[in-house]
PyMOL CGO cylinders between C-alpha atoms (Angstrom):
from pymol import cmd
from pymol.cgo import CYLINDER

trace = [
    CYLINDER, 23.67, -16.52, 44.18, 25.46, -12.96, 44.05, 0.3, 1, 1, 1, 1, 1, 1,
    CYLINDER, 25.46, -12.96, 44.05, 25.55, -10.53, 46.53, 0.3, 1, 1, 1, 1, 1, 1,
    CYLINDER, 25.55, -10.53, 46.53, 23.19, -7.22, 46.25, 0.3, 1, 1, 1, 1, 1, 1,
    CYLINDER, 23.19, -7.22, 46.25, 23.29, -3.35, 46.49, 0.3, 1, 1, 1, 1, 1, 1,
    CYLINDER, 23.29, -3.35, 46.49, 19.81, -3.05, 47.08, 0.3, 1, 1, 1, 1, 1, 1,
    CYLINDER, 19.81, -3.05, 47.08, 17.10, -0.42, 48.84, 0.3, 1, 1, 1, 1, 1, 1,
    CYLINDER, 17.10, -0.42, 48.84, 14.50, -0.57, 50.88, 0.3, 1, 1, 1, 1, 1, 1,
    CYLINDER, 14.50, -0.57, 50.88, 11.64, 1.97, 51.14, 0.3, 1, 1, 1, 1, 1, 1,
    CYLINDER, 11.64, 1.97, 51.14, 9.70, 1.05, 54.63, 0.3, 1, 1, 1, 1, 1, 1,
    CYLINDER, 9.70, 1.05, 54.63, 12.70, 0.24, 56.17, 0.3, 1, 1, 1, 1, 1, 1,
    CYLINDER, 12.70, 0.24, 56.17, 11.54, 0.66, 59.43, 0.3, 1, 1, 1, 1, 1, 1,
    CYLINDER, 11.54, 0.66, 59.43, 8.28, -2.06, 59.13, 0.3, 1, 1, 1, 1, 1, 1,
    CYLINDER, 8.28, -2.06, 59.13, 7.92, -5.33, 59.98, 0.3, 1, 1, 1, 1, 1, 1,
    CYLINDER, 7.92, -5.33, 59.98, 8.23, -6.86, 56.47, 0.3, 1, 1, 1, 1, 1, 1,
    CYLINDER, 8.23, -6.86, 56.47, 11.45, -4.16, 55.62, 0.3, 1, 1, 1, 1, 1, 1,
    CYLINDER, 11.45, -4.16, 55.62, 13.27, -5.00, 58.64, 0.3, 1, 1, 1, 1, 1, 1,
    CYLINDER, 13.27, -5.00, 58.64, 12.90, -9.16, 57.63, 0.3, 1, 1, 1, 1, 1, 1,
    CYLINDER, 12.90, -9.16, 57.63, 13.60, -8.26, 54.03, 0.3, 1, 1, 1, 1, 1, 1,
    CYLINDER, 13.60, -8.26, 54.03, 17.29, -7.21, 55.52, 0.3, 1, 1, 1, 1, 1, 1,
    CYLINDER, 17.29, -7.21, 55.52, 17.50, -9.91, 58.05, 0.3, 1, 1, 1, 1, 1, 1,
    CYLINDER, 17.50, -9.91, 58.05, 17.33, -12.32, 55.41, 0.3, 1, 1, 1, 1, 1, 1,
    CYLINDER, 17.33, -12.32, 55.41, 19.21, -10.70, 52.59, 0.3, 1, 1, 1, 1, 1, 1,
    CYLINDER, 19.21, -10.70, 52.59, 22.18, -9.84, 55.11, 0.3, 1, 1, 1, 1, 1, 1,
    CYLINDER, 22.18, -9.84, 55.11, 22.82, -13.49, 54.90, 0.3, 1, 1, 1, 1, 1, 1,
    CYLINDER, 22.82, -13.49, 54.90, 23.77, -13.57, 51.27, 0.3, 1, 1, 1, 1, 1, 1,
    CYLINDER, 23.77, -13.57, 51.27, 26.07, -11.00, 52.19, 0.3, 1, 1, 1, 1, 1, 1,
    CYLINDER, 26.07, -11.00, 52.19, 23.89, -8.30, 50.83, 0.3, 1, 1, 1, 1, 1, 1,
    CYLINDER, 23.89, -8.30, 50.83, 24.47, -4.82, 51.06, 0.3, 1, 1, 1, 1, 1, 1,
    CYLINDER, 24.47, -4.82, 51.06, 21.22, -2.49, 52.03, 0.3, 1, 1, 1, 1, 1, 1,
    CYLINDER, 21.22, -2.49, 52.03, 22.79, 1.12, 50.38, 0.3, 1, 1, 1, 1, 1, 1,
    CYLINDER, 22.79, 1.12, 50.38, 19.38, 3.12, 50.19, 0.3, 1, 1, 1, 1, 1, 1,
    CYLINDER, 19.38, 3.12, 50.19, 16.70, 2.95, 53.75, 0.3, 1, 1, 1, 1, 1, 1,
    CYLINDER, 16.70, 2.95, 53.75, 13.83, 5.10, 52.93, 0.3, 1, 1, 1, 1, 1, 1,
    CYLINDER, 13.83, 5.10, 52.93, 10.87, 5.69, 55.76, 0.3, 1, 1, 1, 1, 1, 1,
    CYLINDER, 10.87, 5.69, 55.76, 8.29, 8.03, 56.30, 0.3, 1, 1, 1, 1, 1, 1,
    CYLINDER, 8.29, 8.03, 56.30, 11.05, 10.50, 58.46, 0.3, 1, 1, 1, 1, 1, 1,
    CYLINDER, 11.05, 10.50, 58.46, 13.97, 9.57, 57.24, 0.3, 1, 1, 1, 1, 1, 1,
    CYLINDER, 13.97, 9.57, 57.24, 16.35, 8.96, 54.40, 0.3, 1, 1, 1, 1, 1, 1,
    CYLINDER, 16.35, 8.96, 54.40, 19.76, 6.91, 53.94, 0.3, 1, 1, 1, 1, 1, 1,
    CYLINDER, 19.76, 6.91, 53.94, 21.80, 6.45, 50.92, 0.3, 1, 1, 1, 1, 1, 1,
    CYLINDER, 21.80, 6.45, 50.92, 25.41, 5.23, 50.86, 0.3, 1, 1, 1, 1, 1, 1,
    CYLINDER, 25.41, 5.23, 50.86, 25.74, 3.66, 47.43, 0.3, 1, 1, 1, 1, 1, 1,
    CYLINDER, 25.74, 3.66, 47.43, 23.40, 3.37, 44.14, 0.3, 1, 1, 1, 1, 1, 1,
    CYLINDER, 23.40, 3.37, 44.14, 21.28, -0.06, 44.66, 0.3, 1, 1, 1, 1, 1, 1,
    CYLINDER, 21.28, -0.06, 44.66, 20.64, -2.36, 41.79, 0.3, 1, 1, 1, 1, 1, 1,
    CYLINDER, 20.64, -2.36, 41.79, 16.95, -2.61, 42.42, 0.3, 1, 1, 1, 1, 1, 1,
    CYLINDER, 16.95, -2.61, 42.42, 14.87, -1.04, 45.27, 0.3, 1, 1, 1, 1, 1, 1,
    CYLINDER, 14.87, -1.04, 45.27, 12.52, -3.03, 47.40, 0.3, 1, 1, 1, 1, 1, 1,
    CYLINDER, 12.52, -3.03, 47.40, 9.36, -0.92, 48.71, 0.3, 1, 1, 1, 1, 1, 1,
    CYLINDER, 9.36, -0.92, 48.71, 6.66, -2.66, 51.44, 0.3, 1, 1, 1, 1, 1, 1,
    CYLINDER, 6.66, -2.66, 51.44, 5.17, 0.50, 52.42, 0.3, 1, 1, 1, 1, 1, 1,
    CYLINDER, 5.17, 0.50, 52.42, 2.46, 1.72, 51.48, 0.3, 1, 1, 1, 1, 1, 1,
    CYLINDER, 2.46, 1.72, 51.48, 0.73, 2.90, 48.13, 0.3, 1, 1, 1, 1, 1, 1,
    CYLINDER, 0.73, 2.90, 48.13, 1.49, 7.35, 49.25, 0.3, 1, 1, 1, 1, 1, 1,
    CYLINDER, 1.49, 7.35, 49.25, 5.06, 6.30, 49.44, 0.3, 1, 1, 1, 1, 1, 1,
    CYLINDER, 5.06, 6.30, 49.44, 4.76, 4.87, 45.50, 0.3, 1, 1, 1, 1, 1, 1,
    CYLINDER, 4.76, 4.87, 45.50, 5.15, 8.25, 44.12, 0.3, 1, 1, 1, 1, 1, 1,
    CYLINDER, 5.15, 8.25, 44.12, 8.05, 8.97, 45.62, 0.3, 1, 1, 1, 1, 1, 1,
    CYLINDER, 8.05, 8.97, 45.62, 9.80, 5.15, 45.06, 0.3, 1, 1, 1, 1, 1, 1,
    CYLINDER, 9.80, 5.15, 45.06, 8.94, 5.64, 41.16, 0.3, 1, 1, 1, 1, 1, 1,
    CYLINDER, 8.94, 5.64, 41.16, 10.99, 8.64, 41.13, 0.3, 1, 1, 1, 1, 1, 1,
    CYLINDER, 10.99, 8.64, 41.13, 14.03, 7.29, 42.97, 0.3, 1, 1, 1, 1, 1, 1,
    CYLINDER, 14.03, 7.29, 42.97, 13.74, 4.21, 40.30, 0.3, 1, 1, 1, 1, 1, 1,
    CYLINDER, 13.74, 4.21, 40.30, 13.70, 6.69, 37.43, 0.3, 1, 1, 1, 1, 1, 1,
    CYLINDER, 13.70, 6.69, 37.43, 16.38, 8.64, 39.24, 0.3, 1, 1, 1, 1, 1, 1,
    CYLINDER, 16.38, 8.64, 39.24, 18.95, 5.61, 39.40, 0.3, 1, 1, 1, 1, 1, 1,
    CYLINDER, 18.95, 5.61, 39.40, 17.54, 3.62, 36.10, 0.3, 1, 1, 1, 1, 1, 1,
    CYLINDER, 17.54, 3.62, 36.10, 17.35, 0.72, 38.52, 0.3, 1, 1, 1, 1, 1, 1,
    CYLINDER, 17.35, 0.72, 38.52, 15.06, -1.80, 39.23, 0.3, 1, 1, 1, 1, 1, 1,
    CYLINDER, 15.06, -1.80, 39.23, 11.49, -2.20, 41.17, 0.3, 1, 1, 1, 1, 1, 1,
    CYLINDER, 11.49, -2.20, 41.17, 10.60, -4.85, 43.62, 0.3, 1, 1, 1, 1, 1, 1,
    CYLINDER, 10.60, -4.85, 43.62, 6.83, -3.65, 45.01, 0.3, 1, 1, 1, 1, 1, 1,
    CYLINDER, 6.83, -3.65, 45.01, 4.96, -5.76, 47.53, 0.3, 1, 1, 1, 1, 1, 1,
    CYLINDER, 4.96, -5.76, 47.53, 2.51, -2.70, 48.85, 0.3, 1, 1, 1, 1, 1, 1,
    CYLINDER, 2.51, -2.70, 48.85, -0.89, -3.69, 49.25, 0.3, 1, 1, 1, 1, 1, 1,
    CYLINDER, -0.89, -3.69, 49.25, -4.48, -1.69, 48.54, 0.3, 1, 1, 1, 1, 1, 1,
    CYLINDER, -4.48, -1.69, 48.54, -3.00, -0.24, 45.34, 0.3, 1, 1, 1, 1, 1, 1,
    CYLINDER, -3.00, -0.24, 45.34, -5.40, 1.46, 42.73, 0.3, 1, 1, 1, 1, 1, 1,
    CYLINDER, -5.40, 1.46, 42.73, -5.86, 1.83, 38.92, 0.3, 1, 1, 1, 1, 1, 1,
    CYLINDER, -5.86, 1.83, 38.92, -3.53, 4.64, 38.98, 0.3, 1, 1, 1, 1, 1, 1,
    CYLINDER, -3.53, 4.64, 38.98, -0.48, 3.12, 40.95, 0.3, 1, 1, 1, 1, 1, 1,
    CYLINDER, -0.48, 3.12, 40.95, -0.49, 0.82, 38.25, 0.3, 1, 1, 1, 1, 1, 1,
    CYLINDER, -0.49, 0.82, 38.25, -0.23, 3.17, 35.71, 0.3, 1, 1, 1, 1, 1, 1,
    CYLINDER, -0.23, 3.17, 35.71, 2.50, 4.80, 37.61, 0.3, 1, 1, 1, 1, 1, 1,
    CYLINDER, 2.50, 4.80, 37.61, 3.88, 1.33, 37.52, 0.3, 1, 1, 1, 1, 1, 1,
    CYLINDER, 3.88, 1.33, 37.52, 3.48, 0.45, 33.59, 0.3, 1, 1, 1, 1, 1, 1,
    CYLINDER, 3.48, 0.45, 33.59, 5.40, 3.50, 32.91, 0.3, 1, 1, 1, 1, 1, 1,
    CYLINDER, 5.40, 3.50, 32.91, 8.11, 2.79, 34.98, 0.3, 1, 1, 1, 1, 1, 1,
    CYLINDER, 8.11, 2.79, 34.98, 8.42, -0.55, 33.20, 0.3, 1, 1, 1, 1, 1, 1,
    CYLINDER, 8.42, -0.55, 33.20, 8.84, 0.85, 30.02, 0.3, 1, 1, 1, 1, 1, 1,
    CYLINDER, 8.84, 0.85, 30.02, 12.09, 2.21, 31.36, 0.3, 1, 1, 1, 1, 1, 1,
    CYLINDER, 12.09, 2.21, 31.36, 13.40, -0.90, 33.96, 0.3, 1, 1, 1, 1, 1, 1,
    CYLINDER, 13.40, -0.90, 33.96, 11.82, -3.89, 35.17, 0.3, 1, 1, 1, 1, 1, 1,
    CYLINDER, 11.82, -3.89, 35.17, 9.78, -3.76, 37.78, 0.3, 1, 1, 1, 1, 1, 1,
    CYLINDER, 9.78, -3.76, 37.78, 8.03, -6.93, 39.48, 0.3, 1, 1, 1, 1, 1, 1,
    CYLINDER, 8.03, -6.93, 39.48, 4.64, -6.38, 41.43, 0.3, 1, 1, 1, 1, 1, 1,
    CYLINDER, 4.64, -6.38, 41.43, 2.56, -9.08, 43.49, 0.3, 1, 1, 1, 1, 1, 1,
    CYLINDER, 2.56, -9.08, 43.49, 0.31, -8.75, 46.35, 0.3, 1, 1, 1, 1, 1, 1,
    CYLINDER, 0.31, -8.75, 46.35, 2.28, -11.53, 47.47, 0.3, 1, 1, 1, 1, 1, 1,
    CYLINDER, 2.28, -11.53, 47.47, 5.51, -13.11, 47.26, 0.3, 1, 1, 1, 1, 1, 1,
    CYLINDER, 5.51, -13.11, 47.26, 5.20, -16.45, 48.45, 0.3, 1, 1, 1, 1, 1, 1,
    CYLINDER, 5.20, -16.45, 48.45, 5.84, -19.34, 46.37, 0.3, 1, 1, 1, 1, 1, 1,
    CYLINDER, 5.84, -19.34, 46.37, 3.26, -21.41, 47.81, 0.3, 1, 1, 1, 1, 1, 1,
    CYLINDER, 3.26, -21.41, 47.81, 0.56, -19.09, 46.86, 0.3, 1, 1, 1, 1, 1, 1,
    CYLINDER, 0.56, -19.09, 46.86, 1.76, -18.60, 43.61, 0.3, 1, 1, 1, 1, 1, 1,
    CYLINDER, 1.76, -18.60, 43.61, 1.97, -22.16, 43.04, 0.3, 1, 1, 1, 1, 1, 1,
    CYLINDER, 1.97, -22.16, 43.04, -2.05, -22.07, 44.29, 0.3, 1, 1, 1, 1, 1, 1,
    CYLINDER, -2.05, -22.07, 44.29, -2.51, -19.92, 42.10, 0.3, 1, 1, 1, 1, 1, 1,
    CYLINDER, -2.51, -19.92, 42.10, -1.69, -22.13, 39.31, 0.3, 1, 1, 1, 1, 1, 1,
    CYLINDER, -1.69, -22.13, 39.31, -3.72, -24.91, 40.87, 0.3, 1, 1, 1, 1, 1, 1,
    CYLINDER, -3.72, -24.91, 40.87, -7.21, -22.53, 40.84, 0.3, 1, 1, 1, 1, 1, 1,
    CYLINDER, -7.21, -22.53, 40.84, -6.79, -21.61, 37.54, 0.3, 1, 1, 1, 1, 1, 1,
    CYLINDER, -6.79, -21.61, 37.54, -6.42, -25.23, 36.02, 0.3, 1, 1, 1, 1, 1, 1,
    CYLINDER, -6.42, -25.23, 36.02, -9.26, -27.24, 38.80, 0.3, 1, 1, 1, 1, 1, 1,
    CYLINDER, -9.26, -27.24, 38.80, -11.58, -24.45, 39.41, 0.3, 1, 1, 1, 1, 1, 1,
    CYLINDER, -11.58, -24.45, 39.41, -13.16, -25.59, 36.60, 0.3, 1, 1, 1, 1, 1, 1,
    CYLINDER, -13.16, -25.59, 36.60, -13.93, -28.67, 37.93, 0.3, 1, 1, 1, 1, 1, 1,
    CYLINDER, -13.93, -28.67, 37.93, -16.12, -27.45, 40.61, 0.3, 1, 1, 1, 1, 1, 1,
    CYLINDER, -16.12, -27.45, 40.61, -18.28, -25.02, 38.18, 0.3, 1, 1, 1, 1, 1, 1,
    CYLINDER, -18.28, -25.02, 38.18, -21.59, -26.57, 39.86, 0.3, 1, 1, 1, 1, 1, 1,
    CYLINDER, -21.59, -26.57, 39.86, -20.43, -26.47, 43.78, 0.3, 1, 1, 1, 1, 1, 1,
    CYLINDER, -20.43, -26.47, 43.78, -21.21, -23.38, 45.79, 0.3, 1, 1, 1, 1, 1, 1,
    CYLINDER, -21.21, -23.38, 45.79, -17.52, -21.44, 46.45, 0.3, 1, 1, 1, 1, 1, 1,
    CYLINDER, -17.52, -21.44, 46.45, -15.98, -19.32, 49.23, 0.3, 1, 1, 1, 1, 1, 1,
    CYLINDER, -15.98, -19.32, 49.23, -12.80, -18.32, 50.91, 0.3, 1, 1, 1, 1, 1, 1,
    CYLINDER, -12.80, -18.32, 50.91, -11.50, -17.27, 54.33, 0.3, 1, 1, 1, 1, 1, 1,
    CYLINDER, -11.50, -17.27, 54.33, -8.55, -15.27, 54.26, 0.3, 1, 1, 1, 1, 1, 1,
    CYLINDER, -8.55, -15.27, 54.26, -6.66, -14.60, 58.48, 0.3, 1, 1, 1, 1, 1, 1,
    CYLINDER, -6.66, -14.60, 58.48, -4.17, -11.86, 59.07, 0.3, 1, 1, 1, 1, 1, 1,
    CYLINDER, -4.17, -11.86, 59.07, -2.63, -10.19, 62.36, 0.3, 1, 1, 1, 1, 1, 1,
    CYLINDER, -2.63, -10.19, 62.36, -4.49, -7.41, 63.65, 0.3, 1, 1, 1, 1, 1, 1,
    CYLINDER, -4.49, -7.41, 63.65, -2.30, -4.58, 61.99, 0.3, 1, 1, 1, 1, 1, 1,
    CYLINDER, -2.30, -4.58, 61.99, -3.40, -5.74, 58.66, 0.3, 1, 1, 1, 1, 1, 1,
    CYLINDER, -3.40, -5.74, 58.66, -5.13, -2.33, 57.14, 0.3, 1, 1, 1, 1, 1, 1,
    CYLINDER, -5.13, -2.33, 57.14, -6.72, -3.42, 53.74, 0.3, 1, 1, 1, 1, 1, 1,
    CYLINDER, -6.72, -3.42, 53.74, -9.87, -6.49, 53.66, 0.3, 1, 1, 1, 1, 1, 1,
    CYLINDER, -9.87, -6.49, 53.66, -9.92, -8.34, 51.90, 0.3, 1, 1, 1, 1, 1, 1,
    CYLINDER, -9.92, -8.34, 51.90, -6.35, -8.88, 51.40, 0.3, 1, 1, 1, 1, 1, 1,
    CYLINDER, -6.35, -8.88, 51.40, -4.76, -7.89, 48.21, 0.3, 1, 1, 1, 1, 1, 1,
    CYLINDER, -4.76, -7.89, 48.21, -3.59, -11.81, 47.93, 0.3, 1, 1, 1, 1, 1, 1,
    CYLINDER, -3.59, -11.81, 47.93, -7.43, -12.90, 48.55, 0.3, 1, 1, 1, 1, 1, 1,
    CYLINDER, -7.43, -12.90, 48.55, -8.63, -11.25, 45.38, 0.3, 1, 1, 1, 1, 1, 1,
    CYLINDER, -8.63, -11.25, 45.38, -6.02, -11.99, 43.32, 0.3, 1, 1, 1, 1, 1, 1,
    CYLINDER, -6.02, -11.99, 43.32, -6.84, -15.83, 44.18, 0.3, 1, 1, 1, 1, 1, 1,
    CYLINDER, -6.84, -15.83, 44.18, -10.93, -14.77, 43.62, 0.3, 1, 1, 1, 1, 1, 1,
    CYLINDER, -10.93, -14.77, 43.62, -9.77, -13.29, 39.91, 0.3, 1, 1, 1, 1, 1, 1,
    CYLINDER, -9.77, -13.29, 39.91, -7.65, -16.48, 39.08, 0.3, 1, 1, 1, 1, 1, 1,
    CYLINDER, -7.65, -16.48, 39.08, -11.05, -18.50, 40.29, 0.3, 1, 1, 1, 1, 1, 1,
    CYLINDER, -11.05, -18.50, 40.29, -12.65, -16.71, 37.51, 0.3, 1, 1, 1, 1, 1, 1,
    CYLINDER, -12.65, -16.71, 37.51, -15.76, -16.40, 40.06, 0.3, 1, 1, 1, 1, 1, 1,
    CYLINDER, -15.76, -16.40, 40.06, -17.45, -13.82, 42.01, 0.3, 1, 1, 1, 1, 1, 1,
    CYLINDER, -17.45, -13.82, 42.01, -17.10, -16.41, 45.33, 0.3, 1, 1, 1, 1, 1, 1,
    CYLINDER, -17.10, -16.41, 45.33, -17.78, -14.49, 49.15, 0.3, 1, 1, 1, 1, 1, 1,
    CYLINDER, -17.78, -14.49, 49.15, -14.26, -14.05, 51.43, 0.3, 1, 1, 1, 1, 1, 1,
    CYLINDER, -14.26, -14.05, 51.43, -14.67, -13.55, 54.77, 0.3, 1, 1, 1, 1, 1, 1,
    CYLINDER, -14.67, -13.55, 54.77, -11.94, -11.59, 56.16, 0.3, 1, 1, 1, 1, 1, 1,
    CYLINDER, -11.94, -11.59, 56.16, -10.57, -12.03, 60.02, 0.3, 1, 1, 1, 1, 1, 1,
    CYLINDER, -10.57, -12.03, 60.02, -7.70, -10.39, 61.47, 0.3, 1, 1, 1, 1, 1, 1,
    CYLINDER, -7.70, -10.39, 61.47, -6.83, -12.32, 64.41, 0.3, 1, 1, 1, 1, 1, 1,
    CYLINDER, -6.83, -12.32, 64.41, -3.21, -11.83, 66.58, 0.3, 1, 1, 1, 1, 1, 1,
    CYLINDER, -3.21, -11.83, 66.58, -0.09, -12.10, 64.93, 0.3, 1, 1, 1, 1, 1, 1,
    CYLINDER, -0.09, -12.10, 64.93, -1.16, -14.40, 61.89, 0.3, 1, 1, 1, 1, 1, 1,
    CYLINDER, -1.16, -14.40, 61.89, 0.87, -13.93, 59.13, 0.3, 1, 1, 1, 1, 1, 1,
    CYLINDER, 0.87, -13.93, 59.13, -1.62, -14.72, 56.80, 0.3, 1, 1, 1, 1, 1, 1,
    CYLINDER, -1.62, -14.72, 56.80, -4.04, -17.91, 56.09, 0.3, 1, 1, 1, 1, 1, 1,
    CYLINDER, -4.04, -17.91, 56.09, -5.73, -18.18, 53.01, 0.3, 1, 1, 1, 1, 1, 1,
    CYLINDER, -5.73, -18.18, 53.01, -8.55, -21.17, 52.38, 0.3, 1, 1, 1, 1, 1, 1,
    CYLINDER, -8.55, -21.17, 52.38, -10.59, -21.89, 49.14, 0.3, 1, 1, 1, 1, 1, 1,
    CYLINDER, -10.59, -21.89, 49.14, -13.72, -24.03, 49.77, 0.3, 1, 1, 1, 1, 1, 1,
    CYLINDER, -13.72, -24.03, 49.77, -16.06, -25.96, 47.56, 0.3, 1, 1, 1, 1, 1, 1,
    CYLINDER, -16.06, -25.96, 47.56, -18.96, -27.90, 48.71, 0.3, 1, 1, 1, 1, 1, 1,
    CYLINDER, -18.96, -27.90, 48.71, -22.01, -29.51, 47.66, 0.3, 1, 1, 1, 1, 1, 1,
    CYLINDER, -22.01, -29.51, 47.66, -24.59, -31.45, 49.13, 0.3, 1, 1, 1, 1, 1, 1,
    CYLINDER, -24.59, -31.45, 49.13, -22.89, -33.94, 50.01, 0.3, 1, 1, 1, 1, 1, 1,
    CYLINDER, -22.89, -33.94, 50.01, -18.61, -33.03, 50.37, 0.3, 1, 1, 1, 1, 1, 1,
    CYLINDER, -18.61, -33.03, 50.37, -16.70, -30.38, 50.78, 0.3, 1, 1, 1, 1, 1, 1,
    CYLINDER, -16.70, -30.38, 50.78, -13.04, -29.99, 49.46, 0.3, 1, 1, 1, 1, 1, 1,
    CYLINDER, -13.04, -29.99, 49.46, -10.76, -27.49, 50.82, 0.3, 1, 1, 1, 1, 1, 1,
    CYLINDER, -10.76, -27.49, 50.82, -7.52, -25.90, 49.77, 0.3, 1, 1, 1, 1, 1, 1,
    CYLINDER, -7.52, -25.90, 49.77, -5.48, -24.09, 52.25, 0.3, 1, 1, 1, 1, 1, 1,
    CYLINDER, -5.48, -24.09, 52.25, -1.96, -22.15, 52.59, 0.3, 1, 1, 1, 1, 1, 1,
    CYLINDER, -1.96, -22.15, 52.59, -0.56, -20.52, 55.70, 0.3, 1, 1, 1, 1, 1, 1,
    CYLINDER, -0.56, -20.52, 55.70, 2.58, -19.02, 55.93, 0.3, 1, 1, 1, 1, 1, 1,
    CYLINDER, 2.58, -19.02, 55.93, 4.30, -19.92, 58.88, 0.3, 1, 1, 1, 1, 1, 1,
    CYLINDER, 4.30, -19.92, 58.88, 6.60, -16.81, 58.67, 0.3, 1, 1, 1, 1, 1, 1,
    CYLINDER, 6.60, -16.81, 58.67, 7.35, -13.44, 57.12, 0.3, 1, 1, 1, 1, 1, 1,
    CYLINDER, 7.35, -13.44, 57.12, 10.15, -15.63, 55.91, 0.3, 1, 1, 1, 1, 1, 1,
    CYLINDER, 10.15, -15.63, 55.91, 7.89, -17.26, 53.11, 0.3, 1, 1, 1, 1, 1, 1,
    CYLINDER, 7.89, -17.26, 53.11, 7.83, -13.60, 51.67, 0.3, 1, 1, 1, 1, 1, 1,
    CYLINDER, 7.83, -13.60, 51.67, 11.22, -12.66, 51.72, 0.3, 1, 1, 1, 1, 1, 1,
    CYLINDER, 11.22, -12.66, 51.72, 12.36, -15.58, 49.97, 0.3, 1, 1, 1, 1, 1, 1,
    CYLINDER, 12.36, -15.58, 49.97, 10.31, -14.83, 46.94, 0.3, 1, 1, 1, 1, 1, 1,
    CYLINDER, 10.31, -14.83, 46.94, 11.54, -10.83, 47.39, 0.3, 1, 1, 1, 1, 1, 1,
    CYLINDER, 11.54, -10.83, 47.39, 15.39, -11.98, 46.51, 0.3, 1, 1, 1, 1, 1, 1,
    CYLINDER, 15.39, -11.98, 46.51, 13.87, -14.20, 44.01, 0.3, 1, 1, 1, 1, 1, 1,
    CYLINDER, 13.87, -14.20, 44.01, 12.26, -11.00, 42.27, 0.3, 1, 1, 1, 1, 1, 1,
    CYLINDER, 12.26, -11.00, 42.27, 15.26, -8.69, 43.02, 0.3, 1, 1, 1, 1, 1, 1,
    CYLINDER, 15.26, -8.69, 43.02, 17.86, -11.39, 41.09, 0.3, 1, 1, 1, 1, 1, 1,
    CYLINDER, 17.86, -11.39, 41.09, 15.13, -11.87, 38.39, 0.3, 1, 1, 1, 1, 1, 1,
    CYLINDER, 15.13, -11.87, 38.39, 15.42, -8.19, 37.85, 0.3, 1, 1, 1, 1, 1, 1,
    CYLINDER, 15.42, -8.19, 37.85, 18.98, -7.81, 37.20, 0.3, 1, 1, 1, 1, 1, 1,
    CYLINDER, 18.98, -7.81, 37.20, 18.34, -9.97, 33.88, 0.3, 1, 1, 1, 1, 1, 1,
    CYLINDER, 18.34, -9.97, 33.88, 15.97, -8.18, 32.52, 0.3, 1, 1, 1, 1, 1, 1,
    CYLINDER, 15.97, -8.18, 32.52, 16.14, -4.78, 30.90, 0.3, 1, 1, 1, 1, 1, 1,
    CYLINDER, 16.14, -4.78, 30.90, 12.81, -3.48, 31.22, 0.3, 1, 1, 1, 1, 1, 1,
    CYLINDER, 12.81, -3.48, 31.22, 9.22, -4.70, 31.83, 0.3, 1, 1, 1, 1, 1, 1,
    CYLINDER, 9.22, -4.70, 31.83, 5.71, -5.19, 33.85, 0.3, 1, 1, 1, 1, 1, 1,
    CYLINDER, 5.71, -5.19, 33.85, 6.39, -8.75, 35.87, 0.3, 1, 1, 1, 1, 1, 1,
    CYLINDER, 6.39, -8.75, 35.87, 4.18, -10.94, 38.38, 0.3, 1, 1, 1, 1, 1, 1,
    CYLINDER, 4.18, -10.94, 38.38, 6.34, -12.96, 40.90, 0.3, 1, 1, 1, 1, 1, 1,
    CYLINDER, 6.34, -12.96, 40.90, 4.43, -16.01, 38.85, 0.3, 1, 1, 1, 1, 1, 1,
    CYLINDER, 4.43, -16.01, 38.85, 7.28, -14.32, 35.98, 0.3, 1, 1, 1, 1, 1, 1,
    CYLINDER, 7.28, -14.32, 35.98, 9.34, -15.12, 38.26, 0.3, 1, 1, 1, 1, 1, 1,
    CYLINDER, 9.34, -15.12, 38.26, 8.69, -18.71, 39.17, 0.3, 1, 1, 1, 1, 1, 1,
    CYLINDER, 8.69, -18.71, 39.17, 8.40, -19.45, 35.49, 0.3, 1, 1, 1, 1, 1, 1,
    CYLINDER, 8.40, -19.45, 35.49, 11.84, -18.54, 35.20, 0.3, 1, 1, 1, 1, 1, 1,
    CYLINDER, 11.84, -18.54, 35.20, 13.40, -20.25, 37.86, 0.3, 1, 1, 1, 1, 1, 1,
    CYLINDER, 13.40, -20.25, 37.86, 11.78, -23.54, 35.99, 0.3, 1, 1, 1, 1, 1, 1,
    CYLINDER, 11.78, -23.54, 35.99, 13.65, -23.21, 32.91, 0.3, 1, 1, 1, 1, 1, 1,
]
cmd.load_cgo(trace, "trace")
C-alpha cells in the first residue's frame, strides 16, 4: 500500500487520534488537523478524514471543494440535508460515507439482507451497546442494519463503560431463538476500513460511495 497526505477534521477525539496512530504506520503523513479551536495545515492532503460531528460538515465540505480532494466521513446523527451537502460534493470528488467502517458489519450487512427473509414469520429485535460518551440512540450503525432488515424491528439502546460498540440481531419463535452478533473489540476495527476508504478514493474521480463500495472493490 502507498503512503498518504491525508487530513483529519476532529483531530483531537478519540476516533481522530486512532485514525493517526494507525495510519502513521504506513508511513502516512497527517498535513491538515482540524478541531473545534484549532487549525493545522502543512501540505495539501489527498483526501480528508472527518469523525466529528455533523456542525463541523459545513465547514469539511468547503475545505474538500477548496483542495478538489477527497472525502472520508464517519460522523454520526447526520440529517437529510448533510446528505445533500454530501451528494453535491460528489459530483465534484469522491466522497465515501458510512455510519460505520468496520468490515465485519458490513459483511453483516450483507448477511441481513440475503437471510432476513428467512425469518419473515419470527418476531425481530436488536440490542445495540456503546461507551457512555456515545451522543446519538440508536446508533447510526443500528438503523442502517434495521433498513437492510427491511423491517420496522424494536432496538434497545445501552451505553455501558467503554464499549466500543456491540450490535445483536435476534429472531425467535415459540420455540428457538437465533442470534447474530458483532462486537468490535477495538477502535482499531474502524480505522482499518478508514484507510480502506481513503485508498479507494484516490481511484476514483468523483462519486457518492458506502464503505460496502468499498469492500466490493477490494473483491475484484
Amino acid at each position: 500500500m502507498i503512503g498518504l497526505k491525508y487530513g483529519i477534521v476532529g483531530f483531537r477525539g478519540k476516533m481522530g487520534r486512532e485514525i493517526f496512530e494507525y495510519f502513521s504506520t504506513f508511513g502516512d503523513e497527517c498535513v491538515l488537523k482540524k478541531d473545534v479551536d484549532s487549525f493545522e495545515q502543512t501540505d495539501t492532503p489527498q483526501v480528508i478524514i472527518d469523525f466529528s460531528s455533523p456542525s463541523a460538515l459545513e465547514e469539511t465540505v468547503k475545505l474538500c471543494r477548496e483542495h478538489k480532494i477527497a472525502l472520508v466521513l464517519g460522523t454520526t446523527a447526520l440529517e437529510e440535508r448533510h446528505f445533500e451537502m454530501l451528494r453535491e460534493l460528489a459530483n465534484e470528488v469522491p466522497v465515501v460515507q458510512s455510519y460505520n467502517f468496520s468490515t465485519g458489519i458490513n459483511i453483516l450487512r450483507k448477511i441481513l439482507r440475503e437471510y432476513t427473509r428467512y425469518f419473515s414469520d419470527w418476531d425481530a429485535a436488536m440490542v445495540e451497546i456503546h461507551h457512555t460518551q456515545k451522543k446519538d440512540a440508536p446508533s447510526g450503525t443500528a438503523k442502517m442494519l434495521r433498513n437492510d432488515m427491511n423491517r420496522d424491528i424494536p432496538i434497545s439502546s445501552l451505553r455501558i463503560g467503554g464499549v466500543f460498540g456491540e450490535h445483536t440481531v435476534i429472531f425467535s419463535n415459540a420455540g428457538e431463538v437465533v442470534e447474530i452478533k458483532h462486537s468490535a473489540l477495538s477502535r482499531r476495527a474502524f480505522s482499518i476500513g478508514v484507510r480502506h476508504a481513503a485508498l479507494f478514493t484516490l481511484k476514483k474521480q468523483k462519486g457518492f460511495y458506502s464503505y460496502e463500495d468499498v469492500l466490493n472493490e477490494n473483491l475484484r
